[in-house]
N, C-alpha and C positions, 0 to 999 in steps of 0.2 A: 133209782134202784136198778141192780143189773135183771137180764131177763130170765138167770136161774133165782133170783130171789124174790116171788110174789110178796106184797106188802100186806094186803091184806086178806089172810088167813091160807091155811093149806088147803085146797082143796083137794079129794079124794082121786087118787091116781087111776087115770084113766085115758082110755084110747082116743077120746074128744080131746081131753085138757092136752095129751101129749100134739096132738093135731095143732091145737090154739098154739103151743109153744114153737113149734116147729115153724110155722108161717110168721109167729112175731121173731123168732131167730132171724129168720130168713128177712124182711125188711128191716131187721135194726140193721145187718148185715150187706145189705146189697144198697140202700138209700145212701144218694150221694150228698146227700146233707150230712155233715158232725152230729153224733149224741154221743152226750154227755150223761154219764148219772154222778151227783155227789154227793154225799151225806149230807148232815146238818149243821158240820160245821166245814163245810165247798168242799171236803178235800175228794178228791174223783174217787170213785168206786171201780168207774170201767167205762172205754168209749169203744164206739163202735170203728171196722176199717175207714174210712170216711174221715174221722175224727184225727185217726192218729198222720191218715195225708194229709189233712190239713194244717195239722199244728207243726209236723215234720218230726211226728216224736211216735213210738212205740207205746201201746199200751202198757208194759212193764214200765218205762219211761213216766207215764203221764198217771197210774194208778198212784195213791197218796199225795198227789203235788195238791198244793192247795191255792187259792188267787193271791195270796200273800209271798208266795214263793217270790225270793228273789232272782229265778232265770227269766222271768217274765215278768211285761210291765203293760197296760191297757190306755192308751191316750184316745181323746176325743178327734174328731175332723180334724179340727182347729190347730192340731197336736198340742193340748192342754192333757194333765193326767187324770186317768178315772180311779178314784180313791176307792178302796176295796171293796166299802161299803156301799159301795154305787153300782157294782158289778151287777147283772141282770140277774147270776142264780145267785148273790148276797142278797141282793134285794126283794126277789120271790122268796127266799128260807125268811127275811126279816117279816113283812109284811103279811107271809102267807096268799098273797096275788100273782096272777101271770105279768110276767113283762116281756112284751114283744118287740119286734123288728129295732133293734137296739143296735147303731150300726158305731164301729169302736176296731179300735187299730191293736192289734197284739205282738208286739219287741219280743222278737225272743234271741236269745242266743245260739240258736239251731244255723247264722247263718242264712236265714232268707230272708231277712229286714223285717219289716213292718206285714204282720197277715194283716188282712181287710176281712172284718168279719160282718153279716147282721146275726144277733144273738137275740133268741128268745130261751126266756125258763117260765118251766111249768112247775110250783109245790107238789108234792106228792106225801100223802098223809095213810098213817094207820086208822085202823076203823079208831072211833071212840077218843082221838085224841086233836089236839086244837093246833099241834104245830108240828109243820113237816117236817118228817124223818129223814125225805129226801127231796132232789131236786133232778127233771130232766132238763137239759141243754141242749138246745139244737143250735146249730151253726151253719151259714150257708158264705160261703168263701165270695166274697167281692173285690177279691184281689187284684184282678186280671181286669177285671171291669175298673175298679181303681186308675190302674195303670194306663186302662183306654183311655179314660175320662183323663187322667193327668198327660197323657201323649196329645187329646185331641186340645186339650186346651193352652198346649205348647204349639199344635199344629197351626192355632189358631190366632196365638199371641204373632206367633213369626210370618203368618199369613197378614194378619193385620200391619205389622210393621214395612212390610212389606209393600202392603199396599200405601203404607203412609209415604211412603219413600219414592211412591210411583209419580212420576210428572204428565203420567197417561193416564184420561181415566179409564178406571177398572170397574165392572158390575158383574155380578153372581142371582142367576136369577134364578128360582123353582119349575119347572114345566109349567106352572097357574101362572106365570110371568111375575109373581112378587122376588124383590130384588131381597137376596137374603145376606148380601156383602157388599159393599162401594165404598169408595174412599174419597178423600175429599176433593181430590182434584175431579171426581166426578160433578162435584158442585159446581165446582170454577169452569167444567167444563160447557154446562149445562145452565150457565149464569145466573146460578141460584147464591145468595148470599152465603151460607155456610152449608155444610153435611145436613145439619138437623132440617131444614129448609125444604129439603128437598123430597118428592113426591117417591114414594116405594112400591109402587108396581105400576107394572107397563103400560095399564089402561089408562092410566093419568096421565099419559105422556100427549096422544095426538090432542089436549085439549091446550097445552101446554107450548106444543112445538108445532111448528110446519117443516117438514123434510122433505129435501128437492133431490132427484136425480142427478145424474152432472150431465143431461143435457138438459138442464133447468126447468123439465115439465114435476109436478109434486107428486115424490112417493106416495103407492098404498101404501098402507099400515101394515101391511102384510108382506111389504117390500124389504121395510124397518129391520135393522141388524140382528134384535132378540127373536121374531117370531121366524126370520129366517136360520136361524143358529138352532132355534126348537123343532125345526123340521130335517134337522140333519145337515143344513149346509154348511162351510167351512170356509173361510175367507180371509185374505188378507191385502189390508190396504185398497179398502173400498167405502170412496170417497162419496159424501152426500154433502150437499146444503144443508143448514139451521136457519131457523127463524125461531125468535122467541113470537110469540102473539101479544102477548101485551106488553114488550117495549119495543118490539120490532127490531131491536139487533140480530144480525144475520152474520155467520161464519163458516166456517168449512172443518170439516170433519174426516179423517182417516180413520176407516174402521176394522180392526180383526176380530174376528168370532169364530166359534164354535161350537157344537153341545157337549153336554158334558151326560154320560154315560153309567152305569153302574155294570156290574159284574156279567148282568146277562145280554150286555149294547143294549139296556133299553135306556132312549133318553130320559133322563130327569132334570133337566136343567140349561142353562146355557153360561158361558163366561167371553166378554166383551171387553173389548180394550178402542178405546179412541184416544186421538191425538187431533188439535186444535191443531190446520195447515192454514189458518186464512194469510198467516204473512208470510208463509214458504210459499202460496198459493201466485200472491203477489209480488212476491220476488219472481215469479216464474214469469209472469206476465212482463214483468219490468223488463226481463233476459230477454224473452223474445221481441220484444217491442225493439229492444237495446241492438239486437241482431238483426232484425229488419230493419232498421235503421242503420245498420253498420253496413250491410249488403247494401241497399240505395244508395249510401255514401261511398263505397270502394267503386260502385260502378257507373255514378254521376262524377266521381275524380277519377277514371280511367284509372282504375288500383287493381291490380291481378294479388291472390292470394297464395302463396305456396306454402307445403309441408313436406320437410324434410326429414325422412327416420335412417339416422346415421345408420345405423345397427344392419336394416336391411339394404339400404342403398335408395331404397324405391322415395318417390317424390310424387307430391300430389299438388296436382296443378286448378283450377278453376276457371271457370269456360275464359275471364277478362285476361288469364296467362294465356291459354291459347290464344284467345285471337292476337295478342299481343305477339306473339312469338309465329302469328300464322299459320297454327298445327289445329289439325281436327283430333278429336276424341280419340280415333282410332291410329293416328299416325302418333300420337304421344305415348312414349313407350314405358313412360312412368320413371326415369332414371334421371339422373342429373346430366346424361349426357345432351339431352337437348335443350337444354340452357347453356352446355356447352361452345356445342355448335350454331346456337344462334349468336354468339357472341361476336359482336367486329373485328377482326382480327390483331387490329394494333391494339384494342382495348384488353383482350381473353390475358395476358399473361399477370394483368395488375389487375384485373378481376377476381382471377383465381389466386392469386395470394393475398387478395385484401381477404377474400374469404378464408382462406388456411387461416390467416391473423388470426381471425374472430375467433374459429374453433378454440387455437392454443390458448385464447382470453386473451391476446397481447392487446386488440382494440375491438373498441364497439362496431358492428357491420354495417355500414352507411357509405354508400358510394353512387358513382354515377358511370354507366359506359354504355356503349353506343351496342346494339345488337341489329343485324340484318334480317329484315321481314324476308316472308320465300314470296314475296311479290317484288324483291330487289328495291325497294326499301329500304334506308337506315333510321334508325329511330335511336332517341336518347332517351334514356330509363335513368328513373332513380330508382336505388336498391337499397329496402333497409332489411336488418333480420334479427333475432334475437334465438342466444343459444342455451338449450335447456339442455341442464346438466345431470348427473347421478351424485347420490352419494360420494361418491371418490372425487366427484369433479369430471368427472370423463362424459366429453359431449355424448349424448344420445339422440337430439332431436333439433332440427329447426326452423324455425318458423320466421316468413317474411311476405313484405311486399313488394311488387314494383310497379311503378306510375310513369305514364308516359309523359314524359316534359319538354317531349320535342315542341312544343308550339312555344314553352318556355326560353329553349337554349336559342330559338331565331328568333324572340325578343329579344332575348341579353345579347344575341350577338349584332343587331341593327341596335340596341340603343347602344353599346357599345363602339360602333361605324359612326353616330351619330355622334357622340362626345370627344372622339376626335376629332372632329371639325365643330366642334362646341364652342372652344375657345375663342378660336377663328371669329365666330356670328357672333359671342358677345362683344368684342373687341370693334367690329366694325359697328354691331351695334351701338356701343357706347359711344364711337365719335360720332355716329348720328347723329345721338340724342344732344349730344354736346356741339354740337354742327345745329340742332333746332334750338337750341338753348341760347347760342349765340346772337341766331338768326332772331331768336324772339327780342334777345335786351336790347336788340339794332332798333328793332321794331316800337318795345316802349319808349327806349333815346329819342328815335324819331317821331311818336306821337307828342312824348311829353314838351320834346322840345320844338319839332319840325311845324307840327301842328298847333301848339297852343300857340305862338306867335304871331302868324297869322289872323286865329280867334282873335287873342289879343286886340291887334292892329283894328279890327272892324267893330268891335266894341268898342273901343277910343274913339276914334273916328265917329262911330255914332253918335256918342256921349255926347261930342263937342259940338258935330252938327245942331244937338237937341240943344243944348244949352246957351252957343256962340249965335246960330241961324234959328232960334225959335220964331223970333217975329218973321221972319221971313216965309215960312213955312206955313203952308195952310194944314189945316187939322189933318189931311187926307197925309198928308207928306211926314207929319208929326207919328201919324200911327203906323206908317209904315217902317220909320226909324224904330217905334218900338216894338214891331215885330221883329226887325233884325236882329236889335241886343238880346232881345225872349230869345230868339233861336239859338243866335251866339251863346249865349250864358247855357241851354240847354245842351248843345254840344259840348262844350266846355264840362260840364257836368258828367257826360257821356262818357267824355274821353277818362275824365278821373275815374269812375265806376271802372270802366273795362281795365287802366292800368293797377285797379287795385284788384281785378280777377284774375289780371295776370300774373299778380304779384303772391299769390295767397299757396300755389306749388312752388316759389322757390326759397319763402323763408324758412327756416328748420323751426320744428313746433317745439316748443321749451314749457313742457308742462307745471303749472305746480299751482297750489289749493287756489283757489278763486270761490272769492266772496261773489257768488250773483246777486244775492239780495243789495247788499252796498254798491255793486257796479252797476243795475238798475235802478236805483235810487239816484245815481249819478247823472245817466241817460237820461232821463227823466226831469230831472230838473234842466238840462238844458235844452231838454224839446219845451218845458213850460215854457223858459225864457226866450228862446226864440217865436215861440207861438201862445202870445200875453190872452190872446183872444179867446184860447180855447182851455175850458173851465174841466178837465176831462177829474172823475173820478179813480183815482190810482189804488190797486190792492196789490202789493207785492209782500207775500209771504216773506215772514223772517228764519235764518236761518237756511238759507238754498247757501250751497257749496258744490264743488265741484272739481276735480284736478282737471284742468285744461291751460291749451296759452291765454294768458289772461288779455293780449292784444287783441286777437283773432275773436275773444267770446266777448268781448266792446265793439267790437265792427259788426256781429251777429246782432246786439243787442240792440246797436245804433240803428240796424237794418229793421229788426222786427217789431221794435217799442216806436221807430219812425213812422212803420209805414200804419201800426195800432192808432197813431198821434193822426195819420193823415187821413184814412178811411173812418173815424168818427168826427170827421172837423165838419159835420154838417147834421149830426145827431145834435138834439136840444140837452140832451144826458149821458156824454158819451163815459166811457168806464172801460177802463185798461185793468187786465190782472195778471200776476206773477206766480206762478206756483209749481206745485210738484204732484204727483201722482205715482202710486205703486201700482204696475197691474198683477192681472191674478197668476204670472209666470217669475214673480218680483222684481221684472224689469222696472228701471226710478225713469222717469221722463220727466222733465220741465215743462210746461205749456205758457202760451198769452194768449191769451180772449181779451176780445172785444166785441162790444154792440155795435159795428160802423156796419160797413156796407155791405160786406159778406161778398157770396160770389156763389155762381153754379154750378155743384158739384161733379156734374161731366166734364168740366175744363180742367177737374184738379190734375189730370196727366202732364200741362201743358205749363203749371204753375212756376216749376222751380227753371224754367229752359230759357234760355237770356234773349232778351227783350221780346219776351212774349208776355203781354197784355190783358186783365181781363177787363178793362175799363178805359174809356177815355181818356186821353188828355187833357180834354174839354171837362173832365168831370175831376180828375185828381191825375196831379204832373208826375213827374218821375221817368229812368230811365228803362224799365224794367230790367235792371242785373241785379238788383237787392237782394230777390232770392234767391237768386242764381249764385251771387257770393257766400247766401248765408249757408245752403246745402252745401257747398263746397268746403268751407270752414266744420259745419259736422262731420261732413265725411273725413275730413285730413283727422279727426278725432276717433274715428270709427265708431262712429254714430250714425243716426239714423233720423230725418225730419220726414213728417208727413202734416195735411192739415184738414181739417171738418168744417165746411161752413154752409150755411144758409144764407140764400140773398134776400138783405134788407135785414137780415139780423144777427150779424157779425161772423168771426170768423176765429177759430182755432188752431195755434202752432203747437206741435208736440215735437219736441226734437231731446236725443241722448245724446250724453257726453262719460262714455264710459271709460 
């Protein structure tokens, strides 16, 4: 009802009532809430100023319209429509109840989109009657609030996305330190498995982490990025340790902060950003390690370093260019003229145009020339440089070394004096050798022939004595004949052994597969046959091979399965073995063991050296060059023999044949 028409009944006109009217004037008029009044069946009676700003319609405008009008239309939040009947003051006239804070979106054609309303209606009734005559409408405009709400939750979506898109973590904390924004990479950063994971406010944290300074002693908590960012501080790129506490991984942290402010600077908050540096950290460490090691190294290989900036002219030298060039700090003037002037004079003109080369690109900067120290001095330099260019190609800078190689170029030039007269030495050496080589086959000619003849002649002669003059001879005279043939026959012996050591450097070694197991086998049975007597137990592995000369590893075999045969001929059980072994470097060796007599292990230096002895003759005969043949036949195979024995309980040969 409007506020010139009381509903229920007139009251008698008076100085009060006009009072009453005057102040309800006055607040339907001045309240900045919308009233509405509308009949019983909505259509408006009359709205107050208020009403007609809000709708954007004049009360001539908005008097008769009713909610069914089609310039207007009411949708929920949802933007779903509010059917007539649903409207706050249809459904107070229907009902006859209030219906409050009813909040509803109103389309109008006025050109200002969607109002944002909350609507309450109150029934309003004549005395004596059951159903409202009319309805009041208040309205309270939430339009601007709407729009807050719809900007902060755009503010918030792009804030979000934002953060999603960050590879740094991000945190948003309240003044109380609860975290009221972070994003996932906060988790990844903070080695929490997900977002959800992770603890939301700051007091949770020191139970969580250990945070170290960066000279390694452990932050206060008060030191910590939030509660410093809460007290006003401002920062950037300030680096801490991490530790998690219960798994103990530990990383490094760049951190920027600040607080965050409202209208009057007073703080309410803070906002934090980190960056995981622990492999920028350690690239850093690799660099410097990389560079002190490149310094040690320029200055244990006499290497001076230079920098050249085309552009200004100026050169920059490093204390190993000065002393190289024998300028102090203060006499180097910074220019390229004193690389100039230290330059040898016959060298400076192919100097300086291997360098112009370089610049134009026509070749790489690598050269060598001779420069004069200011102690009169010449030194040889190698010079290398590489030229960095612009955009256009146009030199702007260069960078190089130089090393001193004078101890180098008076090597190259005596091993060069040297190889001149190389020739020479091989030549005279070779007839030497060929001069010894001669001298030696005189020497075997003459033992085999000069010598054995004589042998010969006194052997015979013995023989016959013993055979033709036996009766003749008393016992004494019989065993002195057969010391001589003993002797004879062992010289003879002698002399064979040394022509086959001297013979073992000059036949050419003619490799190819050799059956050891079958050429042992072979060996073997004719040490049986010549020695019926002895019952020796044989293990020769099957299956030994070997690329070697197959004559030379029969003389080896003949030497070491011999002398196995003769150092057990007085064992009741003697046992010969053949085999193979891999050591733990997977070098193969061959070995033969035996139980015979062995030997002691201090003499083993003296073993393989020609006619050297570790037993009697009286005890077991022989020349002592056996092994002296046999080491020499591995070695021409580039091999290797050594042996292990115990005296009184036999003896081990290990020799390769690689």
């Amino acid at each position: 009802m409007s506020p010139e028409q009381p509903v229920r009944g007139e009251p008698a006109w008076s100085t009060q009532a006009f009072q009453a009217a005057e102040a309800y004037r006055l607040v339907f008029e001045a309240t900045p809430h919308g009233i509405l009044f509308q009949d019983a069946q909505g259509a408006i009676l009359t709205a107050n100023p208020a009403a007609e700003r809000i709708l954007g319609l004049s009360l001539g405008q908005l008097q008769g319209r009713s909610p069914a009008d089609p310039g207007w239309a009411a949708v929920h939040e949802d933007g779903s429509p509010v059917p007539v009947e649903a409207l706050p003051a249809m459904a107070a006239l229907r009902t006859g109840r209030p219906v409050a804070g009813v909040v509803l979106g109103l389309v109008t054609q006025a050109g200002r989109g969607t109002i944002w309303l909350e609507v309450s209606a109150v029934p309003l009734f004549r005395d004596g009657e059951a159903r409202p005559c009319q309805v009041m409408v208040t309205l309270v405009d939430l339009t601007d609030l709407k729009r807050a709400e719809a900007t902060a939750r755009e503010t918030r979506v792009k804030l979000e996305a934002a953060l999603a898109s960050m590879n740094d973590a991000v945190f948003i904390s309240d003044i109380d330190g609860r975290f009221i924004e972070f994003n996932e990479a906060f988790a990844t950063f903070h080695r929490f498995a997900s977002k959800a994971d992770c603890a939301r406010t700051f007091a949770e944290y020191p139970d969580i982490l250990d945070v170290f300074l960066p000279d390694g002693s452990l932050a206060p908590v008060a030191q910590w990025a939030v509660p410093r960012a809460l007290r006003g501080e401002t920062a950037t790129g300030a680096e801490y340790g991490l530790r998690r506490k219960d798994t103990g991984e530990a990383w490094v942290g760049s951190y920027s902060f600040a607080p965050i402010r409202d209208a009057g600077q007073r703080i309410i908050g803070s906002v934090v950003s980190a960056r995981d540096v622990t492999a920028h950290k350690r690239e850093e460490e690799a660099l410097a390690s990389t560079t002190r090691r490149l310094a040690l190294a320029t200055a244990s290989a006499n290497i001076g370093v230079w920098d050249w900036d085309l552009r200004s002219g100026a050169m920059t030298w490093d204390d190993r260019m000065l002393e190289l060039y024998g300028l102090t700090r203060e006499a180097f003037q910074g220019g390229v003229e004193a690389w100039q002037q230290g330059l040898h004079p016959e060298d400076l003109g192919r100097a300086l145009a291997e360098c112009e080369a370089a610049l134009r690109g026509e070749a790489p900067y690598a050269t060598e020339f001779r420069l004069r120290h200011r102690d009169g001095r010449v030194l040889w330099v190698k010079a290398t440089g590489l030229v960095l260019r612009d955009d256009a190609g146009a030199p702007v800078r260069m960078l190089g070394l130089n090393q001193d190689i004078t101890e180098q170029r008076e090597a190259q030039a005596e091993i060069l004096r040297m190889s001149l007269t190389l020739e020479q030495r091989v030549q005279e050496r070779t007839a030497q050798l060929e001069a010894a080589y001669r001298e030696q086959e005189a020497f075997s000619y003459s033992v085999s022939h000069d010598l054995r003849a004589p042998l010969r002649g006194i052997d015979g002669f013995s023989q016959v004595l013993l055979e033709d003059y036996r009766d003749r001879l008393d016992e004494a005279g019989r065993n002195h004949l057969a010391r001589i043939r003993a002797g004879v026959q062992r010289m003879g012996q002698l002399i064979e052994d040394l022509l086959k050591l001297s013979r073992l450097n000059r036949s050419p070694l003619e490799r190819a597969e050799v059956d050891l197991t079958g050429l042992a086998r072979k060996v073997a049975e004719g040490l049986a046959q010549a020695h019926p007597a002895s019952r020796v137990e044989l293990a020769i592995q099957p299956g030994l091979a070997a690329r070697a000369d197959q004559r030379l590893v029969q003389e080896m075999l003949d030497n070491l399965l011999g002398n196995a045969w003769k150092f057990t001929s007085k064992r009741p059980d003697p046992r010969i073995e053949l085999g193979e072994r891999v050591g733990p470097d997977g070098e193969r060796a061959f070995f033969i063991r035996d139980n015979g007599a062995g030997f002691d292990m201090a003499h083993v230096g003296k073993l393989f050296n020609a006619f050297q002895r570790l037993h009697l003759v009286t005890e077991f005969d022989g020349t002592g060059i056996g092994l002296a043949i046999v080491q020499r036949i591995v070695h021409r195979h580039g091999g290797r023999i050594w042996a292990e024995a115990e005296v009184g309980r036999g003896a081990t040969f290990y020799f390769t044949l690689p």
